[in-house]
Each structure stands twice: as structure tokens, then as C-alpha cells.
GUZA-857546 format. One record per atom (N, C-alpha, C): x, y, z; residue in three letters. Coordinates in steps of 0.05 Angstrom, whole numbers, padded with zeros to 5 digits, always signed. Layout:
N
XYZALA ...
***
This chain:
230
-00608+02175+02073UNK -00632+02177+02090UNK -00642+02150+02100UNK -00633+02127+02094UNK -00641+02096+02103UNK -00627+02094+02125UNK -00636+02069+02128UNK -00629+02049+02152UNK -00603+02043+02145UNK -00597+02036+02117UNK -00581+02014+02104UNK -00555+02037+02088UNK -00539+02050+02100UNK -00517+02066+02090UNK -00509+02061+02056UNK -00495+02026+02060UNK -00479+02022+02036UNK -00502+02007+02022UNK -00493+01996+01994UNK -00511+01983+01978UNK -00513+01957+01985UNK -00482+01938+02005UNK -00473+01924+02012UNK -00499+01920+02025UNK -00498+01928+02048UNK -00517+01925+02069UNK -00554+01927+02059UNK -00552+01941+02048UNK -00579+01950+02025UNK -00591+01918+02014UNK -00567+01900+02003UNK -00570+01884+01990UNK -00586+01853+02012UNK -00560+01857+02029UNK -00564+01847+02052UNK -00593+01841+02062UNK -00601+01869+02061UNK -00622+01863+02084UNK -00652+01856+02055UNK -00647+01863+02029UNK -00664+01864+02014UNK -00666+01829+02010UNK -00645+01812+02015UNK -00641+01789+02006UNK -00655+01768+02025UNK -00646+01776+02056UNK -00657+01776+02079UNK -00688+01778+02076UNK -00701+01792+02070UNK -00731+01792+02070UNK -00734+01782+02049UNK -00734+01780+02023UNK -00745+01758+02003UNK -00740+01730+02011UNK -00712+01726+02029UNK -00712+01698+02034UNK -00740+01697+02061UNK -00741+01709+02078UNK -00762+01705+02097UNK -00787+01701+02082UNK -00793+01719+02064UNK -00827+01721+02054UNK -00829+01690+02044UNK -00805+01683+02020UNK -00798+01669+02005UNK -00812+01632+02022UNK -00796+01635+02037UNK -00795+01609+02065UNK -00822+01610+02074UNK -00844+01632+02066UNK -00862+01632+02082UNK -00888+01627+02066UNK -00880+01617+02051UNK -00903+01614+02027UNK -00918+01642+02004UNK -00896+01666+02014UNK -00900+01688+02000UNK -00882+01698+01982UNK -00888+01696+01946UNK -00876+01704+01925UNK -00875+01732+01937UNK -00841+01731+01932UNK -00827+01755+01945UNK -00803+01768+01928UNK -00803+01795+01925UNK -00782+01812+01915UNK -00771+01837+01923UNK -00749+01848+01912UNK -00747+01875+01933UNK -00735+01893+01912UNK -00736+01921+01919UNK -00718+01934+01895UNK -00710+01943+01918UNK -00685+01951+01905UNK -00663+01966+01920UNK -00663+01996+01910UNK -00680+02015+01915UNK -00663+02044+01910UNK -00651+02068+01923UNK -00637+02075+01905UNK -00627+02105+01919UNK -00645+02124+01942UNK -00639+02124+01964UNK -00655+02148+01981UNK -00634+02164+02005UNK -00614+02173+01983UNK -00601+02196+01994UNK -00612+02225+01992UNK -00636+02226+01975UNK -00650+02249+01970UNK -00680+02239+01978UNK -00701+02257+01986UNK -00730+02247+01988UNK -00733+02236+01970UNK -00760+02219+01959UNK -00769+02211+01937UNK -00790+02226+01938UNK -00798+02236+01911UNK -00822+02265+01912UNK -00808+02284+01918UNK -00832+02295+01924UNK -00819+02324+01931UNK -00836+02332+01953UNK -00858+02316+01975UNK -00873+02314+01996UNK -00859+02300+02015UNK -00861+02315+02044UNK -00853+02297+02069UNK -00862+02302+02093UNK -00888+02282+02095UNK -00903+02288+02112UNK -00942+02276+02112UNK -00959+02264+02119UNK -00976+02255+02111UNK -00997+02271+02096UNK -01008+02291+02099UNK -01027+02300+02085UNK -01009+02312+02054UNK -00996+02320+02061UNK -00970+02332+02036UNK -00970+02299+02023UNK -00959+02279+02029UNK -00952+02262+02010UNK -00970+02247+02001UNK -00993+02249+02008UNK -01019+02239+02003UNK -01036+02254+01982UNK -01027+02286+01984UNK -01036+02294+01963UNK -01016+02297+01940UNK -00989+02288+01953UNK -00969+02286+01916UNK -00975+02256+01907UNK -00985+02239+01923UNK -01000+02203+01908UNK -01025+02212+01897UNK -01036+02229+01906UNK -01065+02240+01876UNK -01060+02250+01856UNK -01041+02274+01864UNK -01026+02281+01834UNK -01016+02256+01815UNK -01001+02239+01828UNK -00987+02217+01809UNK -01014+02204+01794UNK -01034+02192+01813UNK -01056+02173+01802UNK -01078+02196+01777UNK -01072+02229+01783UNK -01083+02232+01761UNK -01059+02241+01739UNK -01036+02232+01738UNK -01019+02234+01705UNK -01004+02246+01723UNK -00999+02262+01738UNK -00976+02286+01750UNK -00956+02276+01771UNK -00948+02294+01782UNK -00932+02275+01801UNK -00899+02289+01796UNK -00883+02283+01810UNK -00854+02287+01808UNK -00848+02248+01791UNK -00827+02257+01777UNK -00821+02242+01759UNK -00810+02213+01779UNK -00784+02219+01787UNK -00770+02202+01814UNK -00796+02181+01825UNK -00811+02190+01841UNK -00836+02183+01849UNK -00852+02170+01829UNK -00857+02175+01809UNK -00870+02159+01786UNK -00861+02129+01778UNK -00825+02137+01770UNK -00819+02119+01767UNK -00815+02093+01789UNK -00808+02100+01813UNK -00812+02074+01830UNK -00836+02073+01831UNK -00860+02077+01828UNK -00890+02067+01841UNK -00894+02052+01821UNK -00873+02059+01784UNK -00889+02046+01767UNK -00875+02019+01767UNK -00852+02018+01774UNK -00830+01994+01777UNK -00846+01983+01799UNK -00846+01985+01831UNK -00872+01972+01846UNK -00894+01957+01842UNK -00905+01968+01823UNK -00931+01961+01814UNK -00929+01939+01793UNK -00917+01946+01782UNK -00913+01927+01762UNK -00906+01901+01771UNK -00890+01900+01787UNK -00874+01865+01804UNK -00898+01856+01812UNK -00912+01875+01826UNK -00933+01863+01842UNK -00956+01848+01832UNK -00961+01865+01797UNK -00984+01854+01785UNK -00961+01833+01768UNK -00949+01824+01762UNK -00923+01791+01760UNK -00921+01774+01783UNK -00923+01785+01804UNK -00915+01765+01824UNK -00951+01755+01840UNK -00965+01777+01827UNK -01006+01765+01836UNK -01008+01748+01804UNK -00994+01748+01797UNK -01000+01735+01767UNK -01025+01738+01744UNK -01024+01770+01750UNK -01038+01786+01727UNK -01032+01795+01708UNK -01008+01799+01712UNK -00987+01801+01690UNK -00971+01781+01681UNK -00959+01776+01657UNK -00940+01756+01650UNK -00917+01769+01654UNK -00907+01791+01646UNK -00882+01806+01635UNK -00877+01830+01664UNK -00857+01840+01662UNK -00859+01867+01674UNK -00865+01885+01651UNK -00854+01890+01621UNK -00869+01906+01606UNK -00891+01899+01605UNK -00902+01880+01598UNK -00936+01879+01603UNK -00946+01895+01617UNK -00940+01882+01649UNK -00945+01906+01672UNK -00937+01940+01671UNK -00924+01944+01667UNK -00925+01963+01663UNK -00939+01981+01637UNK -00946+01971+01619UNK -00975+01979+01607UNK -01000+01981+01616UNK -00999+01964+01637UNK -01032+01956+01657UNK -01038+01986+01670UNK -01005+01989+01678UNK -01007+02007+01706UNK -01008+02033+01691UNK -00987+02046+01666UNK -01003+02067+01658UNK -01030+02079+01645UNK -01038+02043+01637UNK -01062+02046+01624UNK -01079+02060+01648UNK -01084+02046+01677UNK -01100+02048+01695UNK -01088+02087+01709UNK -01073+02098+01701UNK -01076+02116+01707UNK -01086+02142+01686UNK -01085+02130+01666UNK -01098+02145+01634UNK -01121+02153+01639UNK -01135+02121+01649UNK -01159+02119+01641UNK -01181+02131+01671UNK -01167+02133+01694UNK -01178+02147+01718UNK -01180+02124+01738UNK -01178+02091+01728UNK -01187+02072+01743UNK -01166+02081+01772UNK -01149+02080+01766UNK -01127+02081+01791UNK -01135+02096+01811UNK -01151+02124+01802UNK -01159+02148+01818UNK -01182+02148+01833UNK -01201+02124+01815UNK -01226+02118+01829UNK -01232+02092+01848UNK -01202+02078+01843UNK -01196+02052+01858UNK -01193+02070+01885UNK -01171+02085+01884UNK -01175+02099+01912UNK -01193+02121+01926UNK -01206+02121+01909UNK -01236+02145+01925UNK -01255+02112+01938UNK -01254+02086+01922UNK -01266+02078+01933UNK -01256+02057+01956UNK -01225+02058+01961UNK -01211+02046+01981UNK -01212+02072+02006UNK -01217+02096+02005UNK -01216+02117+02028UNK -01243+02120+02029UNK -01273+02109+02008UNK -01298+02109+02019UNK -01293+02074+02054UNK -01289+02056+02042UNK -01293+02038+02049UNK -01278+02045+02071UNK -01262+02057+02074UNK -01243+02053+02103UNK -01260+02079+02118UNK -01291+02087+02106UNK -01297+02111+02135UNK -01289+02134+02125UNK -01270+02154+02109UNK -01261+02168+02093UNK -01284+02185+02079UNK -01269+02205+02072UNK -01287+02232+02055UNK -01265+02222+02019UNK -01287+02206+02012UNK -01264+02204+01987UNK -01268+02241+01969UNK -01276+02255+01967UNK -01278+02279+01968UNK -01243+02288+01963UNK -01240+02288+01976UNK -01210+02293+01984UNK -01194+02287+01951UNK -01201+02275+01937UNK -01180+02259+01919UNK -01189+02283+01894UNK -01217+02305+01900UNK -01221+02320+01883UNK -01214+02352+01892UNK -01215+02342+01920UNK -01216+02373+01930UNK -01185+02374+01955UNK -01169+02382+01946UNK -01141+02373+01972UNK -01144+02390+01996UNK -01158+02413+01988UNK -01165+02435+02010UNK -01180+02419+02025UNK -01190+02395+02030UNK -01213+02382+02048UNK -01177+02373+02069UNK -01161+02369+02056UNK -01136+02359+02070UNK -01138+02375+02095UNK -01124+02355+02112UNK -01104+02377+02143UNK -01090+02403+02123UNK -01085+02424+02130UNK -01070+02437+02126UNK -01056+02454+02158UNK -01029+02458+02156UNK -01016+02470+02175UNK -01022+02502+02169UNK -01027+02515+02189UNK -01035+02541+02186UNK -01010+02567+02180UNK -00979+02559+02182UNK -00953+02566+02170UNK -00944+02552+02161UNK -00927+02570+02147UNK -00902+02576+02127UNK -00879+02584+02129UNK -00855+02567+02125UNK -00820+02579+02122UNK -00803+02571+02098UNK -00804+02596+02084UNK -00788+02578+02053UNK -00760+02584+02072UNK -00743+02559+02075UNK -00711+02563+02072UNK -00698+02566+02038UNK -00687+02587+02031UNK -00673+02596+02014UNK -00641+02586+02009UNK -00642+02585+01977UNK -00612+02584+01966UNK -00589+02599+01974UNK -00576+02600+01991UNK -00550+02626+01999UNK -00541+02633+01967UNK -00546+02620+01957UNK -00527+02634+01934UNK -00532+02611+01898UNK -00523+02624+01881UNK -00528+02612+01858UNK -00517+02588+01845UNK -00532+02566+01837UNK -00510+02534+01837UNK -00534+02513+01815UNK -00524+02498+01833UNK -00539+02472+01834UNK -00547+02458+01854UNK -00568+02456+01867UNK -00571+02436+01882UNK -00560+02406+01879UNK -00524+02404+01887UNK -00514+02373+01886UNK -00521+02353+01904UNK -00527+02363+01923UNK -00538+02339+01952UNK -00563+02347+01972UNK -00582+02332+01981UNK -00604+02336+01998UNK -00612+02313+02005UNK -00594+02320+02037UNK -00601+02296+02055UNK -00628+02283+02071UNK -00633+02261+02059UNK -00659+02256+02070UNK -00664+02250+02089UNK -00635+02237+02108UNK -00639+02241+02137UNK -00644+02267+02151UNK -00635+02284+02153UNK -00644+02311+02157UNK -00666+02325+02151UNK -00673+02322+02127UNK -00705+02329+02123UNK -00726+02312+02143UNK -00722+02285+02132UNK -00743+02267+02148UNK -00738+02276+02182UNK -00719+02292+02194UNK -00713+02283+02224UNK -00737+02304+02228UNK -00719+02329+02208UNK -00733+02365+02213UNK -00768+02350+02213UNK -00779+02335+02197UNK -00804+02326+02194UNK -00812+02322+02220UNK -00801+02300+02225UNK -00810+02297+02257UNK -00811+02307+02272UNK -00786+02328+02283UNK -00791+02348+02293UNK -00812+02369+02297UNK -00824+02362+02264UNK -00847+02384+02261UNK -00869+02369+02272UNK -00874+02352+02272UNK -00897+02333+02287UNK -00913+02313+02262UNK -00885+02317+02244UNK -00902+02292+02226UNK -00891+02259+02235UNK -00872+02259+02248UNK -00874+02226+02261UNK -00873+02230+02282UNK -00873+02208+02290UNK -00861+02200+02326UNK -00835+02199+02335UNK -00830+02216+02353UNK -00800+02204+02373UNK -00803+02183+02386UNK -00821+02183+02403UNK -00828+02159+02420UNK -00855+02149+02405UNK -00862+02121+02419UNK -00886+02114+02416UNK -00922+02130+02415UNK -00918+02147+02444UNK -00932+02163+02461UNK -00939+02183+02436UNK -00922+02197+02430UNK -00924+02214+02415UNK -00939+02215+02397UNK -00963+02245+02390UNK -00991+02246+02365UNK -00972+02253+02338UNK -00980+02246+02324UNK -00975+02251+02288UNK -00991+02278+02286UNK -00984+02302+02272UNK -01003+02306+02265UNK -00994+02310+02230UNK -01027+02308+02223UNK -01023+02298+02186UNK -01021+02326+02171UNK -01015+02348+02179UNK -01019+02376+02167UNK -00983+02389+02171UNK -00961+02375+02181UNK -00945+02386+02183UNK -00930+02376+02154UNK -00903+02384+02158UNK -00889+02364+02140UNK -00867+02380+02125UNK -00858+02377+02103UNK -00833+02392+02086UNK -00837+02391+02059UNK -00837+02404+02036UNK -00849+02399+02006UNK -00810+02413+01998UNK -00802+02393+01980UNK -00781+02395+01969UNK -00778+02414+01945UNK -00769+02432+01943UNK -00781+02464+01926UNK -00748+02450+01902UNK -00729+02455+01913UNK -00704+02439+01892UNK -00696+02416+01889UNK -00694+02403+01882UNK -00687+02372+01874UNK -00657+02369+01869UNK -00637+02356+01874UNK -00615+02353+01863UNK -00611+02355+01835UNK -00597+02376+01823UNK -00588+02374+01793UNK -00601+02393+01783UNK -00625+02404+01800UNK -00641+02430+01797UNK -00614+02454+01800UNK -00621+02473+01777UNK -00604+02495+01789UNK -00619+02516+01807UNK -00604+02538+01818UNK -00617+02556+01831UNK -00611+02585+01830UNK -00617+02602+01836UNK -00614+02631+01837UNK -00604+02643+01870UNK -00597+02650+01877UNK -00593+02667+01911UNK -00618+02669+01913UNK -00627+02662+01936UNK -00662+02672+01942UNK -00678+02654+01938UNK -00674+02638+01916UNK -00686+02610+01915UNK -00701+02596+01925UNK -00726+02588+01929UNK -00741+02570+01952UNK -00723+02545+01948UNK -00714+02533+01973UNK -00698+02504+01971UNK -00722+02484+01986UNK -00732+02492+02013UNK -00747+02476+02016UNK -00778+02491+02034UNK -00793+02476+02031UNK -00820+02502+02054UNK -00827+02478+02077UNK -00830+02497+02098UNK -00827+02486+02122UNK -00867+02487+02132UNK -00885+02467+02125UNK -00915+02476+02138UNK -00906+02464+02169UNK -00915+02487+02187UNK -00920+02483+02212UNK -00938+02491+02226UNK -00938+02486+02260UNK -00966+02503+02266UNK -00953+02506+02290UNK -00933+02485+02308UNK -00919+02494+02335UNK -00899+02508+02335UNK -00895+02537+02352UNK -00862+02553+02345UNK -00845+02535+02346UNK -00837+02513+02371UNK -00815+02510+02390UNK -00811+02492+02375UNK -00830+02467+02357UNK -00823+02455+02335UNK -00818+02453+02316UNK -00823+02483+02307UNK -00816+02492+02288UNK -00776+02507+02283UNK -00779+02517+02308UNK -00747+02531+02315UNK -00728+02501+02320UNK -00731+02481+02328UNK -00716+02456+02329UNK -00716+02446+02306UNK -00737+02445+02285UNK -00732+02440+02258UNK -00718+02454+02237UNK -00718+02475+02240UNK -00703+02494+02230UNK -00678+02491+02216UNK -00663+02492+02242UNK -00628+02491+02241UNK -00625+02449+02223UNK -00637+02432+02231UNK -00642+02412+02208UNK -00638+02423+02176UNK -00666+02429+02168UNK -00680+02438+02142UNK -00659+02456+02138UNK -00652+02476+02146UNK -00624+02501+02136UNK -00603+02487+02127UNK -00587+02463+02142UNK -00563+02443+02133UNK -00562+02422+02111UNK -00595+02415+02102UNK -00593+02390+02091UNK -00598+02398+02058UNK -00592+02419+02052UNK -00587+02420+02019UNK -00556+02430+02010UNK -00538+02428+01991UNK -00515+02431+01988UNK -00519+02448+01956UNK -00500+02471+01952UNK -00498+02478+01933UNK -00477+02482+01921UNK -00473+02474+01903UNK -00450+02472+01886UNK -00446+02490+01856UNK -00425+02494+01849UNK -00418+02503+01815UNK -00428+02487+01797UNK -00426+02462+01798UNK -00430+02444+01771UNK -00454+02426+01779UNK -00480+02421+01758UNK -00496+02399+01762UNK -00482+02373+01773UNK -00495+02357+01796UNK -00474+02329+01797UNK -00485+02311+01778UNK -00466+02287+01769UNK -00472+02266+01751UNK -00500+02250+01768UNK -00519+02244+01745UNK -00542+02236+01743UNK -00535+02195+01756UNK -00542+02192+01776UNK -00544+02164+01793UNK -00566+02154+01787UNK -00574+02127+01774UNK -00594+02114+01777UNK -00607+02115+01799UNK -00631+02112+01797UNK -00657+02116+01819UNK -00659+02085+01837UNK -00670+02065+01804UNK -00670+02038+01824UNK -00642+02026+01816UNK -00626+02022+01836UNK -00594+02008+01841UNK -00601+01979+01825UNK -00613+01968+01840UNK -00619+01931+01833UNK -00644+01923+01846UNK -00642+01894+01835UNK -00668+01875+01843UNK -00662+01847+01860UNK -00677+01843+01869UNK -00675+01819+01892UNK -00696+01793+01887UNK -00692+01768+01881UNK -00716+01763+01877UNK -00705+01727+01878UNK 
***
């Protein structure tokens, strides 16, 4: 689902921007991870906004946990609040134990004009007024789910832009119902489609129907973060 196909190129461009920040008077690092599959299980703004509240209060899809907590951590090492990355990463689950993380951002969406409300109540969210679960054909494993294809079907739905011109809107989007390595049943929810336009909805479609693969055997378990850049 990236820009960056191989790890080759991944590396490349990860090395490429720490050397820029680096040159620029900005302590700089990069992780390199896997995103042949979504990260989460949200795709789309109001959807992934409300799976980052779930995470800040303890919940969350796991995948997603673990890069925000790897993220976070560099960042409080590289602001030099931390000494360690284990250090940091005690900071950062402490701060989500304890609620600080949850109330850091009710009071970063007060200050920006925002209903911090929202971080208690998700129904205050956009919501899209439909629904399309695409289903398992048949009984397996979910081995592959392409994140180019989901993210495109997204757009399609009107959660990014094609062109510039083009409105966002924050209520569409795709919620990932199987995860790779998840098994399934025939019938299965694989992925749910929130929409609100038909004609964007029927162009997204035939996307979202192609981009899950099912297979006989769980596939072997791939690290999340590949490497570090720094």
C-alpha cells in the first residue's frame, strides 16, 4: 500500500529524510514498517479518529498500538525527555493508564475550536448514513489485504482527494472487520463499506471485493516494524 514497493527503496527514502532533517538542525529518525495491510483496522477520518481514542483510552487494535508506542517513544529520546527507548516507553504507557494522554487531547481539540466532547461521546462524530459488509466467499484465513486497494476504494468513497479541488468528507471510509492471519467462516464480514454517495459507492465496490485474499493455511507472522533509520 506505500509509495515505496521494496524495503530497498523504503530504506532509501527513510535515509533520505533523516539525512535532510538531520542537515537542518533537526534530530531526526525514521522507522521503516510493513504496510502491505492497513494499520488498524480504521480507514478514513472520523473512523480513524475514533480508533486513536480507543488506543489513548487502553484499546485499540494491537498493530496500531504497537507503532504509536514505538513513535512515541523516539520522539520523547530524540525531545530529550527520555534517556532510553525503554524508559520511554514506560512514559508512554504510563500516560495512557493514567488518562493523561486522553485529556492531552480533549485539550488539544478544545484549543484548536473543537467539541472536545467527542473523545467521550463518538456519536458527536460525522457518521455516514450507509452500510456494505463485503463478505468471506468461503472458509480460510485471511493471508493478504491490500492496502492499496482499500485506501484507493477510500477515496473513492470521498474520504481523500483525487484532485486538489476535491471535498473530504470525514464520515466515509472502510473499518477492517479481518486482519491477516484472522480466520474466517463463508459469510464472514471481511470489510464494511460507510457511505452516503451510490455512484461512489458502486466504484468502490469492485476495489473493496478484490483486496482481501483467502487462503487454507494462516500465513507466517512478518514483523510489523522492518528497521530503524537514524
Amino acid at each position: 500500500g506505500a509509495f515505496m514497493k521494496t524495503p530497498a527503496a523504503s530504506r532509501q527514502l527513510a535515509e533520505s529524510l533523516v539525512s535532510i532533517g538531520n542537515a537542518s538542525g533537526v534530530r531526526t529518525e525514521a522507522i521503516i514498517t510493513a504496510m502491505d495491510a492497513p494499520l488498524g483496522r480504521a480507514v478514513g477520518n472520523a473512523l480513524e479518529v475514533i480508533e486513536c481514542i480507543e488506543v489513548l483510552k487502553g484499546g485499540g487494535p494491537a498493530d496500531l498500538i504497537e507503532v504509536s508506542e514505538a513513535l512515541t517513544a523516539r520522539m520523547l529520546v530524540l525531545g530529550r525527555v527520555s534517556a532510553s527507548l525503554p524508559e520511554a516507553l514506560v512514559r508512554v504507557r504510563a500516560a495512557i493508564a493514567s488518562g493523561d494522554g486522553l485529556d492531552r487531547l480533549r485539550r488539544i481539540i478544545e484549543n484548536q475550536g473543537g467539541d472536545p466532547r467527542v473523545v467521550d461521546d463518538s456519536r458527536l462524530m460525522p457518521a455516514a448514513p450507509e452500510r456494505h459488509v463485503v463478505r468471506a466467499p468461503r472458509a480460510g484465513y485471511v493471508i493478504a489485504l491490500d492496502a492499496g486497494l482499500v485506501g484507493r476504494a477510500s477515496v473513492l468513497l470521498g474520504a481523500g482527494r483525487e484532485r486538489v479541488e476535491d471535498t473530504v468528507d470525514p464520515a466515509v471510509g472502510i473499518v477492517v472487520d479481518a486482519k491477516p492471519g484472522e480466520s474466517v467462516q463463508a459469510g464472514d464480514a471481511l470489510l464494511t463499506l460507510f457511505w452516503r454517495d451510490r455512484a461512489r459507492f458502486e466504484s468502490a465496490l469492485h476495489l473493496a471485493e478484490g483486496a482481501a485474499a483467502i487462503g487454507e493455511r494462516a500465513p507466517a507472522v512478518s514483523p510489523l516494524i522492518v528497521d530503524s533509520v537514524n
